[in-house]
KEKE-3310 file (N, C-alpha, C; in steps of 0.2 Angstrom, whole numbers, plus 5000, padded with zeros to 4 digits):
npx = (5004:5002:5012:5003:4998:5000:4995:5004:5002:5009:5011:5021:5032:5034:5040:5053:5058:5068:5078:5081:5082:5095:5103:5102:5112:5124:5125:5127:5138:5145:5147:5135:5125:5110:5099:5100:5100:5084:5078:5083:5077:5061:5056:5053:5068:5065:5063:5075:5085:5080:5085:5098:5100:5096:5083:5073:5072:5082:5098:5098:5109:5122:5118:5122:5133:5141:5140:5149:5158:5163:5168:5153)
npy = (4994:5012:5026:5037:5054:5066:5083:5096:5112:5123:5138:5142:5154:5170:5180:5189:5198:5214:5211:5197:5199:5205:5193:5183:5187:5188:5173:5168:5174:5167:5155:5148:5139:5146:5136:5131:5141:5147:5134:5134:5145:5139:5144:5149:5145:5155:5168:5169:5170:5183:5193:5193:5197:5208:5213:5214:5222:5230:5235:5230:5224:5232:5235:5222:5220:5230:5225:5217:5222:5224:5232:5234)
npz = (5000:4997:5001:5011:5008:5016:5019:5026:5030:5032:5030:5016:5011:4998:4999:5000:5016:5018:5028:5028:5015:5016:5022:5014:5005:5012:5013:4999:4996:5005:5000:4997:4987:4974:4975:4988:4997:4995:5001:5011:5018:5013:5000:4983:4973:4962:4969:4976:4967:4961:4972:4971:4959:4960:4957:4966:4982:4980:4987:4994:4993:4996:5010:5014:5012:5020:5033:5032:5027:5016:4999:4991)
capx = (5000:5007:5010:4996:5002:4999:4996:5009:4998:5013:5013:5025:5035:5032:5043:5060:5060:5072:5083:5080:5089:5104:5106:5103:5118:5129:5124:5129:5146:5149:5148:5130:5121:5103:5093:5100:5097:5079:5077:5083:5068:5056:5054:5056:5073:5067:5066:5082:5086:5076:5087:5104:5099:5094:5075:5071:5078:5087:5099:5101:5116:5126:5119:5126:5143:5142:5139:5156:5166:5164:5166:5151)
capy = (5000:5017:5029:5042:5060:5074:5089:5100:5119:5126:5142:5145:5161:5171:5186:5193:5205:5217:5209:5193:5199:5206:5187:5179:5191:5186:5166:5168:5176:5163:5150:5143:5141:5148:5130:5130:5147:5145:5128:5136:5148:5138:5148:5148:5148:5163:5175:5171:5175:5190:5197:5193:5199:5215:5215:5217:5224:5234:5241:5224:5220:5237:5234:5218:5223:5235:5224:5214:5227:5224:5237:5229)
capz = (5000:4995:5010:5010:5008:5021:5020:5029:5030:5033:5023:5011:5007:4993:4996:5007:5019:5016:5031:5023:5007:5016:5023:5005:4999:5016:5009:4994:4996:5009:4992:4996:4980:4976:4980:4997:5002:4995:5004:5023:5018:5010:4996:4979:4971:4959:4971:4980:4958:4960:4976:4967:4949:4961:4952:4971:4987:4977:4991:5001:4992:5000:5017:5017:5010:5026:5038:5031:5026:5010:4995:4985)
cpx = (5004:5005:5006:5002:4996:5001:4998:5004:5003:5013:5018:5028:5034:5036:5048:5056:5066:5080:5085:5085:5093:5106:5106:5109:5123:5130:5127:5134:5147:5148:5141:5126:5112:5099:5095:5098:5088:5077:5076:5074:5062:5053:5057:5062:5072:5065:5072:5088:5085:5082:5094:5105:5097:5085:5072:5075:5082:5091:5103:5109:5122:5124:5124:5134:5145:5143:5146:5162:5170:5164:5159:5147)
cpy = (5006:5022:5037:5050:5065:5080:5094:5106:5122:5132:5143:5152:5164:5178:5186:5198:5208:5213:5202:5192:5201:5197:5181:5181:5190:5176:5165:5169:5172:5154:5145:5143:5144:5142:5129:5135:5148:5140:5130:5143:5147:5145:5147:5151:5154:5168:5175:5174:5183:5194:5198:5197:5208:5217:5216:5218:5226:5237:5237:5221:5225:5238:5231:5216:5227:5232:5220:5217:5227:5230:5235:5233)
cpz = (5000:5001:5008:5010:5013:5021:5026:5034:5034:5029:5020:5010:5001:4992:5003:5010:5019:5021:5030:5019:5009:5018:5017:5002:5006:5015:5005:4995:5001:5007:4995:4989:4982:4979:4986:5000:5002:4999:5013:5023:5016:5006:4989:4975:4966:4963:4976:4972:4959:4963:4972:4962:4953:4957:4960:4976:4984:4982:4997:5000:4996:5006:5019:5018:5015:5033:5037:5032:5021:5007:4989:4980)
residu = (UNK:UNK:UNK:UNK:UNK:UNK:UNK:UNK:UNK:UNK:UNK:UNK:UNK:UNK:UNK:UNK:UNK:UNK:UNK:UNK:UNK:UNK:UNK:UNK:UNK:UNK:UNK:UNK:UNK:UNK:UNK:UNK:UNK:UNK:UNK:UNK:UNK:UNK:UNK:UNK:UNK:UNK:UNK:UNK:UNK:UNK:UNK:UNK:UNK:UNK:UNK:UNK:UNK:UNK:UNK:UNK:UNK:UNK:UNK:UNK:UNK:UNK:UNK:UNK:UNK:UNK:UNK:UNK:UNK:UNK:UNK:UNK)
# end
């Protein structure tokens, strides 16, 4: 017999919050790829894209450059 599926009703993410997308852009430069960073926030990998490509939180990537001490 096939094992039944259950529904979770976890909701799902659908968007960052600004402090969110500085920690996706400290992820990343600290060499995780997009499907893992996706995965720890249950969300999907296009908008851990989005925050990268800058199509959103435009701004998150030179916070998080600040908080390192990076020039980004």
């Amino acid at each position: 017999m096939a094992k039944r599926v259950v529904q979770d009703n976890y909701p799902r993410k659908t968007k960052f919050t600004l402090e969110e997308a500085v920690d996706v852009w400290l992820r990343h430069w600290a060499g995780q790829f997009q499907h893992e960073i996706a995965a720890a926030y249950v969300i999907n990998s296009g908008r851990v894209s989005d925050v990268l490509n800058e199509v959103t939180h435009v701004g998150s990537k030179q916070e998080a450059a600040q908080r390192v001490g990076r020039t980004g």
